[in-house]
ROMARPA-684647 format. One record per residue (C-alpha): x, y, z; residue number from 1; chain; residue in one letter. Coordinates in Angstrom, 1 decimal. Layout:
N
c1,c2,c3,n,chain,res
X,Y,Z,NUM,A,A
...
// end
This chain:
322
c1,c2,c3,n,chain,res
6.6,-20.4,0.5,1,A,X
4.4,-18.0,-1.7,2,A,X
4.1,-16.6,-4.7,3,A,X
3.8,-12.8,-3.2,4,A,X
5.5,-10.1,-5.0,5,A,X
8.7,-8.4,-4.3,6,A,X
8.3,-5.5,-1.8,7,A,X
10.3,-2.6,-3.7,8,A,X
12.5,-0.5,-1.6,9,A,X
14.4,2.3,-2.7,10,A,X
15.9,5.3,-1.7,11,A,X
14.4,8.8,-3.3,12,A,X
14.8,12.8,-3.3,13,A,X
11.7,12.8,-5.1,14,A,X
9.0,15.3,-3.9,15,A,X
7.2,13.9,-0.9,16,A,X
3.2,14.9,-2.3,17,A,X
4.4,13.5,-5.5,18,A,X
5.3,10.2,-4.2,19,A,X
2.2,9.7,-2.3,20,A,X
0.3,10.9,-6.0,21,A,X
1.9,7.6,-7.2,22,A,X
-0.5,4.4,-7.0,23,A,X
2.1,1.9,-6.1,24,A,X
3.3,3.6,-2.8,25,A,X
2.6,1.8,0.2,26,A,X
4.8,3.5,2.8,27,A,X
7.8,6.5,2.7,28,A,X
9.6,7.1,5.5,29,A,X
11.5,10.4,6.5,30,A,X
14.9,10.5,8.9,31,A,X
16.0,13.9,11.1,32,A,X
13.9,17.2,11.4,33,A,X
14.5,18.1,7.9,34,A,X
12.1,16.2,6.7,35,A,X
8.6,17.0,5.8,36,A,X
6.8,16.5,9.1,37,A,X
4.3,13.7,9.7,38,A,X
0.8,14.7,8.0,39,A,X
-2.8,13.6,7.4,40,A,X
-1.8,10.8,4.7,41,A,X
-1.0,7.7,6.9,42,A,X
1.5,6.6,4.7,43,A,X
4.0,8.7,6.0,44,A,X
5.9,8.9,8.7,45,A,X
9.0,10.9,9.8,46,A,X
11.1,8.9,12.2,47,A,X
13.4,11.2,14.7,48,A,X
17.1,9.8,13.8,49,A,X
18.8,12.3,12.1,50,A,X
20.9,11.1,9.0,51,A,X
24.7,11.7,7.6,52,A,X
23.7,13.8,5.5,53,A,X
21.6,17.5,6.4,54,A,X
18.8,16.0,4.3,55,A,X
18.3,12.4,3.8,56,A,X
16.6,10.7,1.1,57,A,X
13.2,9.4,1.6,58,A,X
12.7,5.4,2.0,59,A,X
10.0,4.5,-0.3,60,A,X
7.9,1.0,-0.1,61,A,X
6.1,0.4,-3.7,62,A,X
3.6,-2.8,-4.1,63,A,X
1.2,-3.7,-7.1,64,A,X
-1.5,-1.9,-5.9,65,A,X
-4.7,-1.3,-5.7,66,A,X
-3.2,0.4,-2.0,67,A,X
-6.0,1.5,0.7,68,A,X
-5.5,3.4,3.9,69,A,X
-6.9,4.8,6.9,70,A,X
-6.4,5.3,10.2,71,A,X
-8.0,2.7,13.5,72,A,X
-7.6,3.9,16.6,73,A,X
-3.7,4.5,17.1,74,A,X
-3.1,3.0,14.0,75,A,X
-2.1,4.8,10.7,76,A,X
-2.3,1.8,7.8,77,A,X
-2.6,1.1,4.1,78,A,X
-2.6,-2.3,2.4,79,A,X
-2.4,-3.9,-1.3,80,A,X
-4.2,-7.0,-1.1,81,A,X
-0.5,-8.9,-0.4,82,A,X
1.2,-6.2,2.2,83,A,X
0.3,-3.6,4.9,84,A,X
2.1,-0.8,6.7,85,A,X
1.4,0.1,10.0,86,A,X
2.5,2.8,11.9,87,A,X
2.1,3.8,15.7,88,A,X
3.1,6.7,17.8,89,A,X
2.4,6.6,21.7,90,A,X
3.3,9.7,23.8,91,A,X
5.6,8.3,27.0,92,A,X
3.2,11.6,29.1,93,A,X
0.6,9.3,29.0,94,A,X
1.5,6.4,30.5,95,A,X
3.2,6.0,34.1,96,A,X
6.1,4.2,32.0,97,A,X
8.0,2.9,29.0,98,A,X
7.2,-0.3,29.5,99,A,X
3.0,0.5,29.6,100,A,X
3.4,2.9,26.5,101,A,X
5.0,-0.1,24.8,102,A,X
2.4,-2.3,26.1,103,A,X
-0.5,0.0,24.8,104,A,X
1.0,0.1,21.8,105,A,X
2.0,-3.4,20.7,106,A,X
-1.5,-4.1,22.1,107,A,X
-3.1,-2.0,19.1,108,A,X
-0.9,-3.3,16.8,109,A,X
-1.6,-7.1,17.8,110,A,X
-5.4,-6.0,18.1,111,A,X
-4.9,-4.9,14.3,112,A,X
-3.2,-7.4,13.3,113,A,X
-5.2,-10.4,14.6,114,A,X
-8.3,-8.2,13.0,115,A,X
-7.1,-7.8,9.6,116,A,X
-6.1,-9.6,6.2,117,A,X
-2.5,-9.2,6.6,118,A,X
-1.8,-10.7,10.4,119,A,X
1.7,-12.4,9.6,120,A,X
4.1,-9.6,10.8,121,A,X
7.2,-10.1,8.6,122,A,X
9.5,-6.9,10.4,123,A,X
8.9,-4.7,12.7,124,A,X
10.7,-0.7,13.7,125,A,X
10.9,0.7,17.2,126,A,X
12.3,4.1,17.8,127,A,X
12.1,5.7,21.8,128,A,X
14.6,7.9,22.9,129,A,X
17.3,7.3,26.0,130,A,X
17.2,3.8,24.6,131,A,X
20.2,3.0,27.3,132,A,X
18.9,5.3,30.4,133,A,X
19.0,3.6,33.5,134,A,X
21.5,0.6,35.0,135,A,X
21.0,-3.0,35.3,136,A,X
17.2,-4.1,35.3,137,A,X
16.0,-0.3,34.6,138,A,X
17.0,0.3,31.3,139,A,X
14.8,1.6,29.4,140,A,X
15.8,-0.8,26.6,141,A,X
14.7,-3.8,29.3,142,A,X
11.9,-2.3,30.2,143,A,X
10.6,-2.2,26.6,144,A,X
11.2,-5.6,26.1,145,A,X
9.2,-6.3,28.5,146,A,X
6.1,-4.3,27.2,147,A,X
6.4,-5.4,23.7,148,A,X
6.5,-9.2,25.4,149,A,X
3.2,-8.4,27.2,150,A,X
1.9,-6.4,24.4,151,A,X
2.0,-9.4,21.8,152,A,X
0.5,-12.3,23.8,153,A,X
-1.4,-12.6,21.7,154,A,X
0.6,-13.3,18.7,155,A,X
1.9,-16.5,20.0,156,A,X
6.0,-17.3,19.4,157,A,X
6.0,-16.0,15.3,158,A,X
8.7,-13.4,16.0,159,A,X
9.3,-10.7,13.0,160,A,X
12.4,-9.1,12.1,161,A,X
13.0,-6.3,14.1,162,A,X
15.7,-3.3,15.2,163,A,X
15.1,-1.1,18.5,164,A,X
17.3,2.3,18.6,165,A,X
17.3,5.0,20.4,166,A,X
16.0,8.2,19.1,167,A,X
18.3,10.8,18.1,168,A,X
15.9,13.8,18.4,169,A,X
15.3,13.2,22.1,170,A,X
11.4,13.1,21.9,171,A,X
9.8,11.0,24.4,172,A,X
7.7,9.2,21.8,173,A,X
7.5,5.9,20.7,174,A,X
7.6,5.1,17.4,175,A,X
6.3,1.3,15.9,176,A,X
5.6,0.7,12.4,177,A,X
5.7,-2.4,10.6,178,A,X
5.2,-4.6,7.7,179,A,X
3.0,-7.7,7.8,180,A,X
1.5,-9.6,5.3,181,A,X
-1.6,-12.2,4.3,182,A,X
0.5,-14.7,4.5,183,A,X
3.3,-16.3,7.2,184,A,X
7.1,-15.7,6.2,185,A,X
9.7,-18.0,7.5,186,A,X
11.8,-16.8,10.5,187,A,X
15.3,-17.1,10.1,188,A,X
18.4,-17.6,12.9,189,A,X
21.7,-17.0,12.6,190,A,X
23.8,-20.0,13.7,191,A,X
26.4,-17.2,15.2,192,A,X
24.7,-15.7,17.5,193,A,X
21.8,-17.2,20.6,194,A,X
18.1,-16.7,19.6,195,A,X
17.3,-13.6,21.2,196,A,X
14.6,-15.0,22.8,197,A,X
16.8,-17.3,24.1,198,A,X
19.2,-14.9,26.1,199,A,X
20.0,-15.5,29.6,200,A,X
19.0,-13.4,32.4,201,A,X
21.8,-11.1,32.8,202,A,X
20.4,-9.4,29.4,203,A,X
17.1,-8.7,31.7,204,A,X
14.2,-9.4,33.1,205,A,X
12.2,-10.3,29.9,206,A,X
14.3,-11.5,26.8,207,A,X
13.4,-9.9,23.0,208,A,X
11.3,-11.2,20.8,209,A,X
12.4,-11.0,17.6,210,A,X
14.2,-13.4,14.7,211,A,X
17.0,-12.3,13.1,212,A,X
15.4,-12.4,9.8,213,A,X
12.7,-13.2,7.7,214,A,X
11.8,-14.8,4.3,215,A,X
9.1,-13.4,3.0,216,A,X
7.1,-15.4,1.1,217,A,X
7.7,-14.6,-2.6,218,A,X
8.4,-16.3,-5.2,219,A,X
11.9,-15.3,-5.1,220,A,X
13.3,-14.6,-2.2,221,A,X
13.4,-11.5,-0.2,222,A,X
15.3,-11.0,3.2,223,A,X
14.3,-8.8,6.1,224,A,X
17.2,-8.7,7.9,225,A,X
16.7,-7.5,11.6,226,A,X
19.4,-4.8,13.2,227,A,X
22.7,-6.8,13.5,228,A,X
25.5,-6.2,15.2,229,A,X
28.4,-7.6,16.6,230,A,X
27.1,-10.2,18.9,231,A,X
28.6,-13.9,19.0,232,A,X
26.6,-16.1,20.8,233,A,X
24.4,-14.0,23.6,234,A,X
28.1,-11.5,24.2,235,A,X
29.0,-8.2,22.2,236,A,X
32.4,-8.4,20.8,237,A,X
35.2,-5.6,20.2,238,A,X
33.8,-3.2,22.7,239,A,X
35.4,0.4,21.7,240,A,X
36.6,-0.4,18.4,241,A,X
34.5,0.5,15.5,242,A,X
36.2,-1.3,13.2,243,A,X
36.1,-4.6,14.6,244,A,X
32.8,-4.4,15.2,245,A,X
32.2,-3.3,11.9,246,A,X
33.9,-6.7,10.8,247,A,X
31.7,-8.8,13.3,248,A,X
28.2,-7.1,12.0,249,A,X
29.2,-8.6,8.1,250,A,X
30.1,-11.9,9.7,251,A,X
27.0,-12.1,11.1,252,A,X
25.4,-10.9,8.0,253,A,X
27.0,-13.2,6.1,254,A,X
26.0,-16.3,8.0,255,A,X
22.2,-15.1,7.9,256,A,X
22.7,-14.9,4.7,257,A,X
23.8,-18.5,4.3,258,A,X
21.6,-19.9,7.2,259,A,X
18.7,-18.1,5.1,260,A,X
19.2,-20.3,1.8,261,A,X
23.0,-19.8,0.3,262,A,X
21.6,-16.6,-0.6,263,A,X
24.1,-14.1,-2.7,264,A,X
25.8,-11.4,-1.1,265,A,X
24.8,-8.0,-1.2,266,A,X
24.5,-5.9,-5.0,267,A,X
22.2,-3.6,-6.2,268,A,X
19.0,-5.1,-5.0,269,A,X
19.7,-4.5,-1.4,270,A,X
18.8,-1.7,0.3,271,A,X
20.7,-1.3,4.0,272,A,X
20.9,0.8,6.9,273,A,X
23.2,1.7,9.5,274,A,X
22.7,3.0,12.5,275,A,X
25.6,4.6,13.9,276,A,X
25.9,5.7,18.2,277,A,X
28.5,8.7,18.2,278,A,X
27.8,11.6,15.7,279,A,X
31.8,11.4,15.2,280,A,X
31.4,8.3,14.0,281,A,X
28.8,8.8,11.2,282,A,X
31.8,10.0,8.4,283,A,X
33.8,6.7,9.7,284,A,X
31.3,4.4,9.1,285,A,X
30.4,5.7,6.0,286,A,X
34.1,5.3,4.6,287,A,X
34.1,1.6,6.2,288,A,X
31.2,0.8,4.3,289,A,X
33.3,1.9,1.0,290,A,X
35.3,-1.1,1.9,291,A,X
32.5,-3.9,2.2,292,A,X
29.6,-2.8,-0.4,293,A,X
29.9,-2.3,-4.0,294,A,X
29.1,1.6,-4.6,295,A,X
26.2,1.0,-6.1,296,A,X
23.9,-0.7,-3.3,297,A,X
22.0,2.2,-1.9,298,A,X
22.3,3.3,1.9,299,A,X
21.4,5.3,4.6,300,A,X
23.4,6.3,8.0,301,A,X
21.7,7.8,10.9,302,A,X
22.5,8.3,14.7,303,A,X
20.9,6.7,17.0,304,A,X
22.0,4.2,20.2,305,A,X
22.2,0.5,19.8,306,A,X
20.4,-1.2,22.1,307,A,X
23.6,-2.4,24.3,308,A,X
25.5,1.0,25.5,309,A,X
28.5,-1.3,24.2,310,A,X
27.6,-1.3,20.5,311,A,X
28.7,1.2,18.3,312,A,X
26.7,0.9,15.2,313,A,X
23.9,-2.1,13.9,314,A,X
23.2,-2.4,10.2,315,A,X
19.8,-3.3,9.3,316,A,X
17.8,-3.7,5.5,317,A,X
16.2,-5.8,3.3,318,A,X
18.3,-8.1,0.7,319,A,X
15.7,-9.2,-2.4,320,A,X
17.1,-11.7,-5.2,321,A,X
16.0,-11.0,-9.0,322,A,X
// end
């Protein structure tokens, strides 16, 4: 372990030019069309899930600076010394698939990693729309996997956190973006659930590659927690009840939590998201949550599919210990 800071990440209605004035903001992120579109600065990007609410907050990522960025080829980055954001958008149009336009892209992003100071991916987002289009062996969710398997040969087995949902805008575009830093985190499992890596063929042609979670490595410990759901072992649980399922994600939350160092639930210093399938579920879920999280730990619900057309809603975020 490290002695890295804390990535700070917070939820904000602040004035999106005067965020990115601020010299500690690495990344913000906007959710649904109401946000400010995606500009010149590359630390912004406006992901197409739309949220609960008819204008979400913005997700803010603040780091000791001195923060650079630029742009390299597909890339859109900026970097403190410690961390760096990247962010990729490929156009489906231009490839003859999903699986090549995931290809090209984790290709850029391994290229950019490997190139850099910061080539330890600690999480990773994907965002394409009809996440669940096409049965069996073509789904596009399969299909994916197996481009973002082929696109990061070169990155050996270190898998990063990571959630993959399917875009609520319907915009054939791809969206990556990512957090990676100068130094290795420590992958975490979850002894509920198989290694995703380690899932047998029925799940498709190419298994994902992704940990649960990860330590990042700071000197106190900070969790990114990959999307989680209810899956026991390789199987999803409780298909067409919301609530159990709901019940099944916090198990499994719980356990990484544990597996990850007898860490301490949830409070103040975690910053989750939940990523809900039905739009008449959005209101639901957000009462559920009432009933597992103190008030005060900060939230955001959006619509978007779950990566098994079985799965109603996944809960992502990052858990850091003061």
């Amino acid at each position: 372990m490290s002695d890295l800071p804390l990535l700070h990440v917070e939820y904000a209605r602040n004035d999106l030019a005067d965020l990115l004035r601020q010299d500690d903001v690495l990344a913000v992120l906007g959710f649904g069309r109401d946000a400010p579109p995606t500009g010149d600065d590359p630390r912004y990007l406006r992901v197409g899930l739309e949220p609960l609410q008819d204008r979400a907050p913005l997700e803010v990522w603040r780091a000791p600076g001195p923060i650079s960025h630029g742009v390299a080829g597909r890339v859109r980055w900026s970097s403190t010394n410690d961390y760096c954001f990247g962010a990729i958008e490929v156009a489906e149009a231009d490839f003859p698939d999903v699986a090549t336009a995931t290809e090209a892209a984790y290709s850029s992003l391994s290229a950019f990693a490997r190139g850099g100071r910061w080539p330890h991916l600690l999480r990773v987002w994907n965002y394409l729309a009809a996440i669940n289009e096409g049965a069996g062996d073509a789904e596009r969710y399969k299909h994916f996997c197996t481009g973002r398997s082929a696109g990061t040969r070169e990155l050996g087995t270190y898998f990063p956190a990571a959630s993959a949902i399917g875009r609520s805008d319907g915009v054939p575009v791809l969206q990556v973006y990512w957090l990676a830093s100068r130094v290795p985190g420590t992958a975490v499992e979850n002894p509920r659930q198989t290694s995703a890596w380690c899932y047998p063929r029925q799940f498709g042609p190419t298994p994902p590659t992704f940990a649960r979670a990860m330590r990042g490595p700071t000197a106190t410990p900070q969790l990114h927690i990959s999307g989680t759901a209810a899956v026991v072992g390789h199987d999803s649980q409780h298909t067409g009840d919301l609530q159990a399922q709901l019940r099944e994600t916090f198990a499994n939350l719980g356990s990484l939590l544990k597996s990850a160092g007898n860490l301490p639930a949830f409070d103040r210093n975690s910053v989750l998201k939940a990523y809900v399938r039905h739009r008449e579920d959005l209101t639901r879920v957000e009462a559920a949550l009432g009933g597992y999280l103190p008030p005060e730990i900060p939230r955001l619900i959006l619509l978007g599919d779950i990566c098994r057309e079985e799965l109603l809603v996944e809960i992502d975020g990052i858990h850091s210990v003061r």
